[in-house]
C-alpha positions as CSV (number, residue, x, y, z in Angstrom):
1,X,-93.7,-13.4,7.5
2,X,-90.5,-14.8,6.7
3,X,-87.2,-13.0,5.3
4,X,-87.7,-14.6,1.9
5,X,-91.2,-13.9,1.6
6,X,-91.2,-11.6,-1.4
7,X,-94.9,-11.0,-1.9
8,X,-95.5,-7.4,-1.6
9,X,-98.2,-6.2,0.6
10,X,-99.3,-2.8,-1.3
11,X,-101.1,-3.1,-4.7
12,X,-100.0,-0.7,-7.1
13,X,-102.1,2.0,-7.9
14,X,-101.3,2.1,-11.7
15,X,-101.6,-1.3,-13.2
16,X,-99.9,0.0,-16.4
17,X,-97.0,0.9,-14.5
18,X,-93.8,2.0,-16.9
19,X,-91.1,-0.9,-18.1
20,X,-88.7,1.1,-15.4
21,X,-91.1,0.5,-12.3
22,X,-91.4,-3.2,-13.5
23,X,-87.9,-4.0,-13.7
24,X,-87.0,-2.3,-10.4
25,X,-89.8,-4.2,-8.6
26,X,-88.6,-7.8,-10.5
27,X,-85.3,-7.1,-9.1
28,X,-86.4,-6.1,-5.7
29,X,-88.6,-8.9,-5.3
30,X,-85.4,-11.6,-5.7
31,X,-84.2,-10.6,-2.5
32,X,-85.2,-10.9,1.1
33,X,-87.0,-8.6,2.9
34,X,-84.7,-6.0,4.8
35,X,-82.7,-5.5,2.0
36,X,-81.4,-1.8,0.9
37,X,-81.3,-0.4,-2.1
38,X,-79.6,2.6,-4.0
39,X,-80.6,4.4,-7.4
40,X,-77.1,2.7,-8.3
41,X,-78.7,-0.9,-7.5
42,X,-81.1,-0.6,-10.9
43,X,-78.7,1.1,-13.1
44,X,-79.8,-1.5,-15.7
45,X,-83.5,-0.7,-15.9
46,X,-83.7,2.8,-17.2
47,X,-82.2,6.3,-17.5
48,X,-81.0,8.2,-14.1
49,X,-84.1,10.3,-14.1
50,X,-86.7,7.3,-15.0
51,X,-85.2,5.4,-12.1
52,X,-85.8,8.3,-9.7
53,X,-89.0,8.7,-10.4
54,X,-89.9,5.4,-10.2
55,X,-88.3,4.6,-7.3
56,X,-90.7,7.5,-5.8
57,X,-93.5,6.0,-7.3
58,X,-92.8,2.7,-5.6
59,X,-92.3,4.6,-2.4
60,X,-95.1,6.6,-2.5
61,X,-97.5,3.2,-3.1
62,X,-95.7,1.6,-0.3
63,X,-94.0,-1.4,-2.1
64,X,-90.3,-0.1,-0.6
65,X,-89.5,3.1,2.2
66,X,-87.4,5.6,1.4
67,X,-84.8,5.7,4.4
68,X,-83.0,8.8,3.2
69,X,-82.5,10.7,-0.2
70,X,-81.1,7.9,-2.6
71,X,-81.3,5.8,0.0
72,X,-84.6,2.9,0.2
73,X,-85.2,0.1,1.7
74,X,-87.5,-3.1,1.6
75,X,-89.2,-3.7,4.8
76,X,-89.5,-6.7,7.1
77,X,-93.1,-6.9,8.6
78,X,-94.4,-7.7,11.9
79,X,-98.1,-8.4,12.5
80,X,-97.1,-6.9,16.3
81,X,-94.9,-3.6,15.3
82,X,-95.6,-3.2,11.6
83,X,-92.7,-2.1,9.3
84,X,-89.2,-3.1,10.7
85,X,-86.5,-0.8,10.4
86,X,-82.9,-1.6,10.1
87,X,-79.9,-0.8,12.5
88,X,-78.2,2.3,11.8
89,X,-75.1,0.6,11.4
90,X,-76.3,-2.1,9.4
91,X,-77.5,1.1,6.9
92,X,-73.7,2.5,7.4
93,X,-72.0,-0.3,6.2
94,X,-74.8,-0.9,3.0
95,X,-73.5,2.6,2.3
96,X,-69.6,1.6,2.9
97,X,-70.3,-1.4,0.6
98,X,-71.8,1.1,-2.2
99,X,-68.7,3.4,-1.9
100,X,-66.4,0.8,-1.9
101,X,-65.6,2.4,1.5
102,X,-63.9,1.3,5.1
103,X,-65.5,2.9,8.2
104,X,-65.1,2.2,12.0
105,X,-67.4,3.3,14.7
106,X,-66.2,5.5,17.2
107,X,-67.0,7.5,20.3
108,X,-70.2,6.4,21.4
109,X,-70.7,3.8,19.0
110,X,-68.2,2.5,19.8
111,X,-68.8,2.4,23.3
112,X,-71.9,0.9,22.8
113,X,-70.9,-2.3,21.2
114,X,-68.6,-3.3,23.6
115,X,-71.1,-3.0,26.0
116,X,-69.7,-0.5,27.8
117,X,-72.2,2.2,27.4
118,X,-75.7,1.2,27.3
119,X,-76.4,5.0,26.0
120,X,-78.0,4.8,22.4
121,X,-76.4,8.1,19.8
122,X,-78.8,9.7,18.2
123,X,-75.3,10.6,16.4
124,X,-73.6,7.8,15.2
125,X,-69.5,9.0,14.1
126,X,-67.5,6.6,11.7
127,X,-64.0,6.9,10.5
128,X,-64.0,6.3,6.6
129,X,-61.5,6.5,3.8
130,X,-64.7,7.6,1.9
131,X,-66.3,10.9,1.0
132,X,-67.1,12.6,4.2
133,X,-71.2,13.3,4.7
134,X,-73.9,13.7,6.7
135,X,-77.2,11.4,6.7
136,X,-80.4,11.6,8.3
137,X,-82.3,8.6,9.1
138,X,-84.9,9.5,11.0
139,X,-84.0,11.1,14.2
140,X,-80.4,9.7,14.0
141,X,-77.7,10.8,12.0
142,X,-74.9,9.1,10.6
143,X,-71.9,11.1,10.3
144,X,-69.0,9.8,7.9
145,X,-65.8,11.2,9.3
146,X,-62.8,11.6,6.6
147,X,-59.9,10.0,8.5
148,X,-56.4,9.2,8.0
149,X,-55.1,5.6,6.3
150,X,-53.5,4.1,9.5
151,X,-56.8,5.0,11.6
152,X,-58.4,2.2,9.6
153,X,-55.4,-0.1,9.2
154,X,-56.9,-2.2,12.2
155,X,-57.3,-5.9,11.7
156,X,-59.5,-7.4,14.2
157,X,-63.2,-6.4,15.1
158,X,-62.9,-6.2,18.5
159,X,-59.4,-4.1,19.0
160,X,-60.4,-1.8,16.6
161,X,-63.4,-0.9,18.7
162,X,-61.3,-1.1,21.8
163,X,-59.2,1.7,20.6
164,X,-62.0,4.2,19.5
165,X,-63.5,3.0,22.9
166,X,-60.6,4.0,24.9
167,X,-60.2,7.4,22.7
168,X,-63.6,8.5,23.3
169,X,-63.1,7.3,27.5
170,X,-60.0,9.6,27.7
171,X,-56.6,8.3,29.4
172,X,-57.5,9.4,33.1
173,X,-61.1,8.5,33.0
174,X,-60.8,4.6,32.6
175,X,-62.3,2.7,35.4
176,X,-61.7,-0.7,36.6
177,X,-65.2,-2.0,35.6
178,X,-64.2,-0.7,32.1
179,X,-60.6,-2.2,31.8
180,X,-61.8,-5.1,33.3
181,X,-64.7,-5.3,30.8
182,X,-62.1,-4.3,28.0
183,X,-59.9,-7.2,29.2
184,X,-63.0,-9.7,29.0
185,X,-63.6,-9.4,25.4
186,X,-60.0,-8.9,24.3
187,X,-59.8,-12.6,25.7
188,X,-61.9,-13.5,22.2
189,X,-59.5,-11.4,19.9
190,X,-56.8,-13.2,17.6
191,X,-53.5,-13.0,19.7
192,X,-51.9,-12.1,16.4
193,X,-54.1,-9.0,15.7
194,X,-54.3,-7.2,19.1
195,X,-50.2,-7.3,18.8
196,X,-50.5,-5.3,15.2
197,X,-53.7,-3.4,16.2
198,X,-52.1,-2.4,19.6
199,X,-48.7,-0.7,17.2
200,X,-51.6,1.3,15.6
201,X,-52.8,2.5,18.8
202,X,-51.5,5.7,21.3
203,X,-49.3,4.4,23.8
204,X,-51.3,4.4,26.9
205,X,-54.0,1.8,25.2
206,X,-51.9,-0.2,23.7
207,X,-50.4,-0.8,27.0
208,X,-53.8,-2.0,28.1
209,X,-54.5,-3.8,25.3
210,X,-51.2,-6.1,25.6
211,X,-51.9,-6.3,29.9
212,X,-55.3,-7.4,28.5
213,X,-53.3,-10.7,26.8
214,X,-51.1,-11.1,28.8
215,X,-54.3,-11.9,31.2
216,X,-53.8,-8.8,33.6
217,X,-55.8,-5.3,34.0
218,X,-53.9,-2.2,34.1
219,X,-54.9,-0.4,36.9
């Protein structure tokens, strides 16, 4: 089944479904499979409460999954493993887009897209200029940590991880497999944006991050 295959698999139970359901379904059906959705997303087809419940109509007949409370999505299939379920960070930054938020992973997280933790959080922490909150998807949890402007001032994708990396690690338990790990995939980062991501950062790591360009480890 492709990504833009649309068809949905369920069959509604009430063919004489309301003009709300319809319209959310229309507009759910124009995207690809994977997609997620907020009450927000169908603002257009009905009142707040009309959209709720149709939204838990749809759920409840199995045309879209509802993730979390206001949050749904629409499922990739596999003829193997059934509905597909998306990353938790992939729902994180959905949510960031919808709040018109910035976030960063940290701790763990953090750790674990560098690759240097294969440990997966059941907790996933990110730094946001947004409201702070608590989600449950599943049996993970995405926690939305209210943090300070220059915490999220970070330009490039791979120094900011470096620095939550590094501040979950600690300064005295860095290990040469790590820096030299660290120093690998700073290699790939934008000369220009490890130099202003590495004024953002505590001292010790920016001193790594800079050996790092300057193509040595700290040891």
């Amino acid at each position: 089944m492709t990504e833009k295959d649309t068809e949905m698999t369920a069959q509604p139970k009430d063919k004489t479904r309301n003009t709300t359901d319809k319209r959310i379904l229309d507009k759910i059906k124009n995207h690809n499979r994977g997609k997620i959705f907020f009450p927000e997303d169908f603002s257009d087809t009905g009142s707040v409460d009309a959209i709720r419940q149709a939204l838990h109509r749809l759920a409840k007949d199995g045309f879209i999954v509802r993730l979390a409370h206001g949050i749904y999505l629409c499922p990739k299939q596999d003829k193997k493993l059934g509905t597909l379920y998306p990353p938790v960070e992939e729902i994180a930054k959905a949510i960031a887009i919808r709040d018109k938020a910035r976030i960063i992973p940290t701790g763990l997280q953090a750790l674990n897209k560098l690759g240097l933790s294969t440990q997966v959080p059941l907790k996933v922490v990110y730094l946001t200029d947004g409201a702070p909150r608590s989600i449950q998807i599943g049996k993970r949890t995405i926690k939305f940590k209210k943090t300070t402007p220059k915490n999220l001032l970070a330009n490039g994708e791979i120094s900011s991880l470096v620095i939550q990396a590094l501040r979950e690690i600690g300064k005295d338990n860095v290990t040469n497999e790590q820096l030299a790990r660290i120093h690998k995939l700073l290699q790939k980062e934008d000369l220009q944006k490890v130099l202003y991501d590495a004024r953002l950062a505590p001292a010790w790591i920016a001193k790594i991050m800079l050996a790092a360009k300057n193509n040595k480890v700290e040891s």
